[in-house]
MDTraj code that builds the backbone (N, CA, C; nanometers):
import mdtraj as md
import numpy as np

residues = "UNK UNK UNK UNK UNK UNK UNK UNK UNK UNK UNK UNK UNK UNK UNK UNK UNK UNK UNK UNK UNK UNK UNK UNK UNK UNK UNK UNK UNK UNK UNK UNK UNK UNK UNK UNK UNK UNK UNK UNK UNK UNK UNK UNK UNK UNK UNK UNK UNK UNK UNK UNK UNK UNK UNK UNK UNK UNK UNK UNK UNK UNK UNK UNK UNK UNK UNK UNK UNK UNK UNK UNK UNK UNK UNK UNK UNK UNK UNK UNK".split()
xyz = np.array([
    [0.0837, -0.1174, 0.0000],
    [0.0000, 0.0000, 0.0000],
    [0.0885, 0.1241, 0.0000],
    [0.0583, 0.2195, -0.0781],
    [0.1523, 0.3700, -0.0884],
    [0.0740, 0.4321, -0.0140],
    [0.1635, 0.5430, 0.0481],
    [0.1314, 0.6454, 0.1131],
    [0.0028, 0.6876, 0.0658],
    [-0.0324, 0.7217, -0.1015],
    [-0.0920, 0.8052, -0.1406],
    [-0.2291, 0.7121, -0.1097],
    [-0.2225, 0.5837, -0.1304],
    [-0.3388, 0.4946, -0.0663],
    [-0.3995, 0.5167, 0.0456],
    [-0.2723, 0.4965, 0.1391],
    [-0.3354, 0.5381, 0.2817],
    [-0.3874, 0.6393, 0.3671],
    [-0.3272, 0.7836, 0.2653],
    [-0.3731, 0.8941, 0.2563],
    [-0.5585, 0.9153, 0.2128],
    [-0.5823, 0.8601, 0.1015],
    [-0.7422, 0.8509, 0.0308],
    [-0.7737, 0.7758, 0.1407],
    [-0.7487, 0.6361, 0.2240],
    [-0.8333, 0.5934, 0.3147],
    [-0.8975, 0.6708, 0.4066],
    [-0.7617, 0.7326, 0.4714],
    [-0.7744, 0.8131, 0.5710],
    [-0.9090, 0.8890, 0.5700],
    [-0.8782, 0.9741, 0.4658],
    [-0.9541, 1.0568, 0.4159],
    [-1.1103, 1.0233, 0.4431],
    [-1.1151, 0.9181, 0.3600],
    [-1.2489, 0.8543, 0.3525],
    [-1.3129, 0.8431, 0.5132],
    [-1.2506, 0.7689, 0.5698],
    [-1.2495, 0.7595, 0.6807],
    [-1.2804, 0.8887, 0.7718],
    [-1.2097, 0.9705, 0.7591],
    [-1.2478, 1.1001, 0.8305],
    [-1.4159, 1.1671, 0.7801],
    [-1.4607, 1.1631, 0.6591],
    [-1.5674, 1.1481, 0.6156],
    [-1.6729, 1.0641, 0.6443],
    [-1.6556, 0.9539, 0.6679],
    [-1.7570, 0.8607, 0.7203],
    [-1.7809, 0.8668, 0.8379],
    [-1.7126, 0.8687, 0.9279],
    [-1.6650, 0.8598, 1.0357],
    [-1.7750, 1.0411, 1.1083],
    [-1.7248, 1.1655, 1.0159],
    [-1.8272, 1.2713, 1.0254],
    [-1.9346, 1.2945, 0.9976],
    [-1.9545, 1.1981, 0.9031],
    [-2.1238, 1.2203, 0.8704],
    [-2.1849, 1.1243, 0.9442],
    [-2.1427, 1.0060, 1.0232],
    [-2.2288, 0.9211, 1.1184],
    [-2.2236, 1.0037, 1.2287],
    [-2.1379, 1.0739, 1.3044],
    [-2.1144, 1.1500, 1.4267],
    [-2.2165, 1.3220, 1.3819],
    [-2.2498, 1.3454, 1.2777],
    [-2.3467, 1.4317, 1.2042],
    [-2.4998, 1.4157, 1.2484],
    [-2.5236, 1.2671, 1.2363],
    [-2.6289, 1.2112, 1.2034],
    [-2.6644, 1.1585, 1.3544],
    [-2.5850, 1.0881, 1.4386],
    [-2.5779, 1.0655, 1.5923],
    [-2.6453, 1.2090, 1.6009],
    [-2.5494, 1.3147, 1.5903],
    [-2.6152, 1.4496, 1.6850],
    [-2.7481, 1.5032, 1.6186],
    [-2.7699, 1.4887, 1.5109],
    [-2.9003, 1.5075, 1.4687],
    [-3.0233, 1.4736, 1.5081],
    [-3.0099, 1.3068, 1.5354],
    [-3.0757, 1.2465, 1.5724],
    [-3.1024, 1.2742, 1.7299],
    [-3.0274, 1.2893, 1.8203],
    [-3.0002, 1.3578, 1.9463],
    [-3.0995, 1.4623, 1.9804],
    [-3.0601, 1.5862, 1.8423],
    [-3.1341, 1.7176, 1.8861],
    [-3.2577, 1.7239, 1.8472],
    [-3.3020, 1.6410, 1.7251],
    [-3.3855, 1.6670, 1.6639],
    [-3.4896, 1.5951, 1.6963],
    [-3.4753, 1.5003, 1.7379],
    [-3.5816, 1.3427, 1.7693],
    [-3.5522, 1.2832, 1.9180],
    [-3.4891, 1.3764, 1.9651],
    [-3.4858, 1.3698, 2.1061],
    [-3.5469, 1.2718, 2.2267],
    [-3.7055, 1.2766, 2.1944],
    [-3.8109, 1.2530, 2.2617],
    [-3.8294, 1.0848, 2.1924],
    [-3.8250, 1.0648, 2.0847],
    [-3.8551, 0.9832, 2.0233],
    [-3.7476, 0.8557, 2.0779],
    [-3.6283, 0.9128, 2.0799],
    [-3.5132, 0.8433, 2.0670],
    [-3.5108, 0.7733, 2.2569],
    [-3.5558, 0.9015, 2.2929],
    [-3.5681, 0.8356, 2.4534],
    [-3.6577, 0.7284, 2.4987],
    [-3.7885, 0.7730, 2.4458],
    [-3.8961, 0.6909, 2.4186],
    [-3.8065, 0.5262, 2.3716],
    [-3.7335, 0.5076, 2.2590],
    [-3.7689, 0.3671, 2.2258],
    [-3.6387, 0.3422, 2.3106],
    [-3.5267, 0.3860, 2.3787],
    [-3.3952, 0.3266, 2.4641],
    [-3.4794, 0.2629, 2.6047],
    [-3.6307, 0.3364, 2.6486],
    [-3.6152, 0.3419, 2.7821],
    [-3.7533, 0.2090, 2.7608],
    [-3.7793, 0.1705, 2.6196],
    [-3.7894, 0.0604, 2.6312],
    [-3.7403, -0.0240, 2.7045],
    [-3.5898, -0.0746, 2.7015],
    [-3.5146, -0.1594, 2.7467],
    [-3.4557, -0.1438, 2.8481],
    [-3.4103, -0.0128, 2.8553],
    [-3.3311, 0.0170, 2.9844],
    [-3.4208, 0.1774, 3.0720],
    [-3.4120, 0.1626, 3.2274],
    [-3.4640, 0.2122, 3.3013],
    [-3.3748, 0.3351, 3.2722],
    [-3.4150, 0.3948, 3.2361],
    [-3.2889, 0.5985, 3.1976],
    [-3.3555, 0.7083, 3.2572],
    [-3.2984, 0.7999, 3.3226],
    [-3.3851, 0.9124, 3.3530],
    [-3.3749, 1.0049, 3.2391],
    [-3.4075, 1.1061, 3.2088],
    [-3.3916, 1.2045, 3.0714],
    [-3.2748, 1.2924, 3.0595],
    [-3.2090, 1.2801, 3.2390],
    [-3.0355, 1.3792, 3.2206],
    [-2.9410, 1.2192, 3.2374],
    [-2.9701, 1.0904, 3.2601],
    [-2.8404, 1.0368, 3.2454],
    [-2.8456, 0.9847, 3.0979],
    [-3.0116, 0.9662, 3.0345],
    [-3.0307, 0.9494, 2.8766],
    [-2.9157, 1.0906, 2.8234],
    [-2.9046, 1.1984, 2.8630],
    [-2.8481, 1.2813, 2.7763],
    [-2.7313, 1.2983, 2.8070],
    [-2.6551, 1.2458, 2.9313],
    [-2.5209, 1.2387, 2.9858],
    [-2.4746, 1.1151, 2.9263],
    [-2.5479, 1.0097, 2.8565],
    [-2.4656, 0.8749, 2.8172],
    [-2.4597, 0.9566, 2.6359],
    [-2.5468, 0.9932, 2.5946],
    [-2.5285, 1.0457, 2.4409],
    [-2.4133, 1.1599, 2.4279],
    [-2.4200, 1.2365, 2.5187],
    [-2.2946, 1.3870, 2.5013],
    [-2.1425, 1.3089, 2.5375],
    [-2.1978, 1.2071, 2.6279],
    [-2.0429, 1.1441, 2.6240],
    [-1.9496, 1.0380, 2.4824],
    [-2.0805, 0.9542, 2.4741],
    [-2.0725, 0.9240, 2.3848],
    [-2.0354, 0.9789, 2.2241],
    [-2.0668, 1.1032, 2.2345],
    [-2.0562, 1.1865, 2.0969],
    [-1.9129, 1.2313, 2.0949],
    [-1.8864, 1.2491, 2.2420],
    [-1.7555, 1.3542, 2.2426],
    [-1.6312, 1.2150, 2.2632],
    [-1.6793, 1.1039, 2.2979],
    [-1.5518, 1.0036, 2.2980],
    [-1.5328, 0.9689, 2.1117],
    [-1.6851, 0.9594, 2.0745],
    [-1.6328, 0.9375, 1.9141],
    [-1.5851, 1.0220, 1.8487],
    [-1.6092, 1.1424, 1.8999],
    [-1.5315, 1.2499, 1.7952],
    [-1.3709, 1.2596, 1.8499],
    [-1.3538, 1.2160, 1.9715],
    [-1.2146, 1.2640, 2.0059],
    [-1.1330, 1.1374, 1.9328],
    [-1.1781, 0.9801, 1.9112],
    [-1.1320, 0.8866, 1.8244],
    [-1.1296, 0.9101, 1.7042],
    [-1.2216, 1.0092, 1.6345],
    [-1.2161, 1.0388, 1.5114],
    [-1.0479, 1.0937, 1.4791],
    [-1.0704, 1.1976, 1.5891],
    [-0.9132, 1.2817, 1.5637],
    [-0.8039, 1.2336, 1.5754],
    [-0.8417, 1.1226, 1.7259],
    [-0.6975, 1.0278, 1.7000],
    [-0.6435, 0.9263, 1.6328],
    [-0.7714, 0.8841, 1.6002],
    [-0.6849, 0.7718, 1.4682],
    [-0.7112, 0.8126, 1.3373],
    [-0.8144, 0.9088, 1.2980],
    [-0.8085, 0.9238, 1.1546],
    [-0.7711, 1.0474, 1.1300],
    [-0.7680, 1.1452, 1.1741],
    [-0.7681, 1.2684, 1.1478],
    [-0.6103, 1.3141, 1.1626],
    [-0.5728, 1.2839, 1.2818],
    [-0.4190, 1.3534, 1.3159],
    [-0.3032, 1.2450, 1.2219],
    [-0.3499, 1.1435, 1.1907],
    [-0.2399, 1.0550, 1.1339],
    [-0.2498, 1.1166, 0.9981],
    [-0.3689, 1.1533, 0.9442],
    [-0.4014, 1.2124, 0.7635],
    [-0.2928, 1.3263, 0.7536],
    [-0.3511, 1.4234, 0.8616],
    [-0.2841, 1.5555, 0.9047],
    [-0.0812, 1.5495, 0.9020],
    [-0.0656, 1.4223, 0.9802],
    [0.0459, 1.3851, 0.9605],
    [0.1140, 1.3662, 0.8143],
    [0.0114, 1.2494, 0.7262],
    [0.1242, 1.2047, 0.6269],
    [0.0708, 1.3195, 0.5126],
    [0.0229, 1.4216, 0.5471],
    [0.0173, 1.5432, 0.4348],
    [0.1075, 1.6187, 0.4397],
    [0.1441, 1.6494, 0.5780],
    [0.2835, 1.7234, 0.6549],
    [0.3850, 1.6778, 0.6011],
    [0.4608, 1.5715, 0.5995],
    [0.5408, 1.4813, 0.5565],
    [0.5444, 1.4328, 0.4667],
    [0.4909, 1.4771, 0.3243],
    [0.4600, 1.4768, 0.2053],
    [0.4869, 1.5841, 0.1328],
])
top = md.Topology()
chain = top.add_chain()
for i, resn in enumerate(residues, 1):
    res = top.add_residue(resn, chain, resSeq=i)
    for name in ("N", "CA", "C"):
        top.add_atom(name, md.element.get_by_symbol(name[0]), res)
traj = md.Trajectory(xyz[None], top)
């Protein structure tokens, strides 16, 4: 695999990776009620630890976004 390969993955990756973390928070702000509604089906949630498990959740995937796809891209563009 060449650089320039692993570079387009990356890439891709940083893209996919933003438009699901897009679509998570969308779904979050927008459908809110809905979304609580069908979790608390299954599990007993109050409506601030339902929104303390999603904000965490959003902000651990975005901070993985940066560390494995984003800062390594950032890297082999630098070094290119």
């Amino acid at each position: 695999m060449t650089i320039n390969e692993i570079k387009e993955a990356l890439l891709w990756c940083v893209i996919l990776n933003y438009a699901l973390l897009l679509i998570w928070g969308a779904i979050f702000i927008f459908f809110h009620d809905w979304a609580y509604r069908i979790l608390t089906r299954w599990f007993k949630l109050s409506v601030e630890s339902f929104d303390a498990m999603n904000l965490g959740g959003i902000s651990l995937y975005k901070l993985g976004i940066i560390l494995v796809n984003l800062v390594p891209l950032i890297a082999l563009y630098l070094s290119t």
